[in-house]
C-alpha positions in Angstrom: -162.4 -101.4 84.5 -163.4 -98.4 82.2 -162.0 -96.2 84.7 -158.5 -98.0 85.0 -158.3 -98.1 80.9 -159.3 -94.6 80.2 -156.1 -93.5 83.0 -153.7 -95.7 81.3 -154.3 -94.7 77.9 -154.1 -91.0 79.3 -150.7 -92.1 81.0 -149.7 -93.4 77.6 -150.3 -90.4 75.9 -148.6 -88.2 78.0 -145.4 -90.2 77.8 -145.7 -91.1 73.8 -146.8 -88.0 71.7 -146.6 -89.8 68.8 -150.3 -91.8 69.6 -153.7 -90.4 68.5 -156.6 -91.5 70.6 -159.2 -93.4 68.5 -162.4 -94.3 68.7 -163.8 -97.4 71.3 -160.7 -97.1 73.3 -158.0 -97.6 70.4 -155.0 -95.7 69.8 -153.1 -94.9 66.2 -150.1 -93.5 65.2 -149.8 -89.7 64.8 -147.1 -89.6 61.4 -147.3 -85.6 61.7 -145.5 -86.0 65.0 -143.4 -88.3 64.3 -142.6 -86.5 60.9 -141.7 -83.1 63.2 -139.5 -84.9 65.5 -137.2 -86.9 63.0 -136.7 -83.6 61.1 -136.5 -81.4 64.5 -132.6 -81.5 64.2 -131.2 -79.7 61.0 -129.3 -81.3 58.7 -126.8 -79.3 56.8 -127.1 -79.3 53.2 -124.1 -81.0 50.6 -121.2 -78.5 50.0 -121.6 -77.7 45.6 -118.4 -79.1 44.1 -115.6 -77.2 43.5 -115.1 -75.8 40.2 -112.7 -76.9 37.9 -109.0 -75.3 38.1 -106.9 -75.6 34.7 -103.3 -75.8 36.0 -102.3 -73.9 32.7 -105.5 -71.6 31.2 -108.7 -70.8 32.7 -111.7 -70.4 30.5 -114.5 -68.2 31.0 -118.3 -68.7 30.6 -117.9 -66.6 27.4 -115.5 -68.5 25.4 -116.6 -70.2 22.2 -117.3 -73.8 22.2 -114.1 -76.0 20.9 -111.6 -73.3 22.7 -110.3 -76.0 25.1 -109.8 -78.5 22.3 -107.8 -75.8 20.5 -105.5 -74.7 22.9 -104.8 -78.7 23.2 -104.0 -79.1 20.0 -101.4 -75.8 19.7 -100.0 -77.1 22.7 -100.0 -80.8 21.5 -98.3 -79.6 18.1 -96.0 -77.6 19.6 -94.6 -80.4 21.7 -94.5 -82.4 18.4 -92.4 -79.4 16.6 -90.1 -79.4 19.7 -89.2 -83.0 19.0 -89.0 -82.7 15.4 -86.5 -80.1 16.0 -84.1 -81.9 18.5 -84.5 -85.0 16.6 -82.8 -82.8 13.4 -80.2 -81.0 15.2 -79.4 -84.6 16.5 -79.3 -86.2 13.4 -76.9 -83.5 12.6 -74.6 -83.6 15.3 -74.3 -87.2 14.5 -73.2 -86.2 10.6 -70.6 -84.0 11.6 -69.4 -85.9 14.2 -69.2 -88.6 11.9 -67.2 -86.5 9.0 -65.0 -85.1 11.5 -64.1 -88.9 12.8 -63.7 -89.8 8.9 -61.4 -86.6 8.7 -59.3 -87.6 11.8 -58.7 -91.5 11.0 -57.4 -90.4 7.2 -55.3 -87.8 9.1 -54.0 -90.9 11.7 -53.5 -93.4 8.6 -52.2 -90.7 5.9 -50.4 -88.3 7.8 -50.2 -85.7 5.1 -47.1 -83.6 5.2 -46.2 -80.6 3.0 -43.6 -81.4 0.6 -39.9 -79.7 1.0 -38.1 -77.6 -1.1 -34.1 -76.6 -1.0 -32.3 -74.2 -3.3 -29.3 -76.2 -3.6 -27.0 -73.3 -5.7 -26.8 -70.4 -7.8 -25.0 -69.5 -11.0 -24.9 -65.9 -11.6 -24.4 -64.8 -15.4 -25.3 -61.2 -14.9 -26.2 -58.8 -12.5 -25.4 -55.5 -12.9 -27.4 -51.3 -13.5 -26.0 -50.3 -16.9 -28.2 -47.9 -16.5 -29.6 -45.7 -13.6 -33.1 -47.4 -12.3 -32.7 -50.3 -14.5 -31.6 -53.7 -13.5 -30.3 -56.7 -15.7 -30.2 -60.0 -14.1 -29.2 -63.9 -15.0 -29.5 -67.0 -12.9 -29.4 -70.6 -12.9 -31.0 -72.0 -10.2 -30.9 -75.7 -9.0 -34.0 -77.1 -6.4 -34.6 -80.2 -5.4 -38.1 -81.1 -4.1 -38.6 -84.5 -2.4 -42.6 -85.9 -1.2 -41.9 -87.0 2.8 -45.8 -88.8 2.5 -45.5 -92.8 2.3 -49.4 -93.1 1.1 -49.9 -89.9 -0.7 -48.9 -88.6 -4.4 -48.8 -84.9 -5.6 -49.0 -83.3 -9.2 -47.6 -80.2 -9.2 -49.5 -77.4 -11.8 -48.7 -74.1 -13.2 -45.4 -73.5 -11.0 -43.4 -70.2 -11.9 -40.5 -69.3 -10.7 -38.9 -66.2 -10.1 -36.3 -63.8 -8.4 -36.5 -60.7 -5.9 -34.0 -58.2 -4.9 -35.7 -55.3 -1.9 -38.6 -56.5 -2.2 -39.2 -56.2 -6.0 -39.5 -58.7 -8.6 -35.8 -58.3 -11.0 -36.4 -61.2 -13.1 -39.8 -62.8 -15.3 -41.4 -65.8 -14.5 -40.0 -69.3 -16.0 -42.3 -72.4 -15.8 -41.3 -75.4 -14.8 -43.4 -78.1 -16.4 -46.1 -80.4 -14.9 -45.0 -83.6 -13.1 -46.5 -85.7 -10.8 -44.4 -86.9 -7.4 -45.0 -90.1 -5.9 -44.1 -91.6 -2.4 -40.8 -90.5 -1.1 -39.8 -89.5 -4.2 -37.0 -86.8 -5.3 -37.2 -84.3 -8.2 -34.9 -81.8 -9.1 -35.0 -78.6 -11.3 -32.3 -76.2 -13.2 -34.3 -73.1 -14.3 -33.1 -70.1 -15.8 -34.5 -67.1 -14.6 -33.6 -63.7 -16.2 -34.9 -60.2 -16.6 -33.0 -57.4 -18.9 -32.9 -53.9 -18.0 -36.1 -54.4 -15.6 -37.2 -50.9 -14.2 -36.6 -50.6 -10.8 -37.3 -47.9 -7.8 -35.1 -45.6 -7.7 -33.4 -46.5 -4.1 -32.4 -49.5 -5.8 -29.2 -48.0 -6.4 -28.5 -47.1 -3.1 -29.1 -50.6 -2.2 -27.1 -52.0 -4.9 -23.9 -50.0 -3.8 -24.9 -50.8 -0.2 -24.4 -54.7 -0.7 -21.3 -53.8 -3.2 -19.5 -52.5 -0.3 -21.1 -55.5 2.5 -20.1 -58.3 -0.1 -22.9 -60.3 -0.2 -25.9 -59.7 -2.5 -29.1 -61.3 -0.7 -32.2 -62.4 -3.0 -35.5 -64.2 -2.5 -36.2 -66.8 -5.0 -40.3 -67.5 -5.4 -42.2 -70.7 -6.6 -46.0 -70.0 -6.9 -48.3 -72.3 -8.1 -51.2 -74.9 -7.5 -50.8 -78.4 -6.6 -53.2 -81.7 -6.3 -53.0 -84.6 -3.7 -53.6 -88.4 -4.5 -54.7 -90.8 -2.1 -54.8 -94.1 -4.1 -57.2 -93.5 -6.5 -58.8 -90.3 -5.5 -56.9 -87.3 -6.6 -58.0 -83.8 -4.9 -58.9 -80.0 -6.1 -56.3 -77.9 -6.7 -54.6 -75.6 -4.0 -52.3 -72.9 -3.8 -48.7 -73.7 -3.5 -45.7 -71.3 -2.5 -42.2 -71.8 -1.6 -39.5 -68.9 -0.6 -36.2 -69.4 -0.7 -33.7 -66.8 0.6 -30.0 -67.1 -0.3 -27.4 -64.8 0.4 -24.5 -64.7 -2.5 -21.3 -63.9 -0.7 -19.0 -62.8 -3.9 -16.1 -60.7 -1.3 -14.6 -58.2 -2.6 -14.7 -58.7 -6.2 -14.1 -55.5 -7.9 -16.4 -53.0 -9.5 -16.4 -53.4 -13.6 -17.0 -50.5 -15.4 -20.6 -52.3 -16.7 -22.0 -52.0 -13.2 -21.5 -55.6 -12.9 -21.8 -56.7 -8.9 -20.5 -60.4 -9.4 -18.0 -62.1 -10.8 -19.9 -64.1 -14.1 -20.3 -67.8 -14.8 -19.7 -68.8 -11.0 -21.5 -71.1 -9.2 -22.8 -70.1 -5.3 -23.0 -72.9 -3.6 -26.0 -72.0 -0.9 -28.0 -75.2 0.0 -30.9 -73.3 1.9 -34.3 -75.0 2.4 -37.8 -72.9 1.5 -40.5 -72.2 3.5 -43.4 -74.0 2.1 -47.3 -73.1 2.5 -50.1 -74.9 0.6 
């Protein structure tokens, strides 16, 4: 019976390493062995993590603690400016779209027109050289000014009137007095305007004798001045105001006095020519 056990255990042994023989026949567990063959096959060690990319900055091992925060914060506040700015430029497109819409519904509602002027006639009382490179001139002019606006008033200030022949002023300026004009209304006006021997350029003369022979004596009568609008109760600043009125006197083939005289005196040119205006 020994015989048989001693072959088996030998048997056993050969076929399970992992079995120390032990005393009176017994047999224990060799944990070396079995250590060596769980652990015969490597096992390959865990990959290290990757390190952290920034999409935007990298920082080094060297930079100073709190850079990170930092460049969050510039970038954080920058945004913040970004939005302040486009929030302003928002608010102000809104204000001047909103003035402009303010300007354009008065415009629609009001429709402001410039006012007209017509230089209805003329009454030459003198007009003549007496003496070479000096001019004497008399007029009495009539114009008529009518306001076309239904919903706006205008005061006229400070307008002068005055005469040019070639592109010189012949005559000094006569005011016509302040006056306010209201919806639709019509004014009209009979100034005097005169200038004695007024020194003139010499090709005057020429010009003179060049329209004696044409006959027809063409001057440009001025109104400059400033003028205020009134929209119910809301009256404007000032702005410049001028009117030019051309009219040609057509006095035919009235005879040269000996005075120099051009024109026959104390008659009435009926001319009826409308001004250019330009506030």
């Amino acid at each position: 019976m020994e015989e048989i056990f001693q072959r088996n255990v030998k048997e056993y042994e050969k076929g399970h390493s992992g079995w120390d023989q032990i005393e009176n026949g017994g047999c224990r567990l060799n944990i070396n062995t079995i250590y060596s063959s769980t652990h015969s096959h490597e096992i390959s060690p865990l990959k290290p993590p990757l390190p952290i990319q920034h999409k935007r900055y990298f920082l080094s091992s060297s930079s100073p603690p709190g850079t990170a925060m930092a460049y969050d914060c510039e970038k954080h506040c920058k945004k913040k400016r970004k939005k302040l700015i486009k929030l302003i430029g928002a608010i102000i497109g809104v204000f001047i779209f909103l003035v402009l819409l303010t300007i354009l519904i008065v415009w629609a509602v009001l429709r402001p027109t410039k006012p007209t002027f017509f230089l209805q006639d003329v009454t030459v009382y003198a007009f003549n050289a007496t003496v070479p490179s000096f001019l004497t001139s008399n007029f009495l002019l009539t114009i008529s000014s009518r306001n076309p606006n239904r919903r706006i008033g205008i005061y006229y200030d400070e307008l002068h009137v005055y005469a040019i022949y070639r592109n010189q002023q012949i005559t000094l300026r006569t005011i016509i007095p302040r006056f306010y004009q209201g919806h639709k209304d019509v004014n009209v006006w009979s100034p005097f305007v005169s200038g004695t021997s007024v020194p003139v350029a010499p090709f005057i003369s020429s010009a003179l004798n060049q329209d004696r022979n044409a006959g027809a004596l063409m001057i440009l009568v001025k109104i400059d001045g400033k003028v205020r609008w009134k929209v119910g109760s809301f009256i404007t600043g000032r702005y410049q105001f001028h009117a030019n009125c051309p009219v040609v006197i057509n006095f035919g083939a009235y005879p040269a006095n000996g005075d120099g005289s051009m024109v026959q005196y104390n008659v009435k040119y009926q001319v009826v020519q409308r001004c250019d205006v330009s506030v």
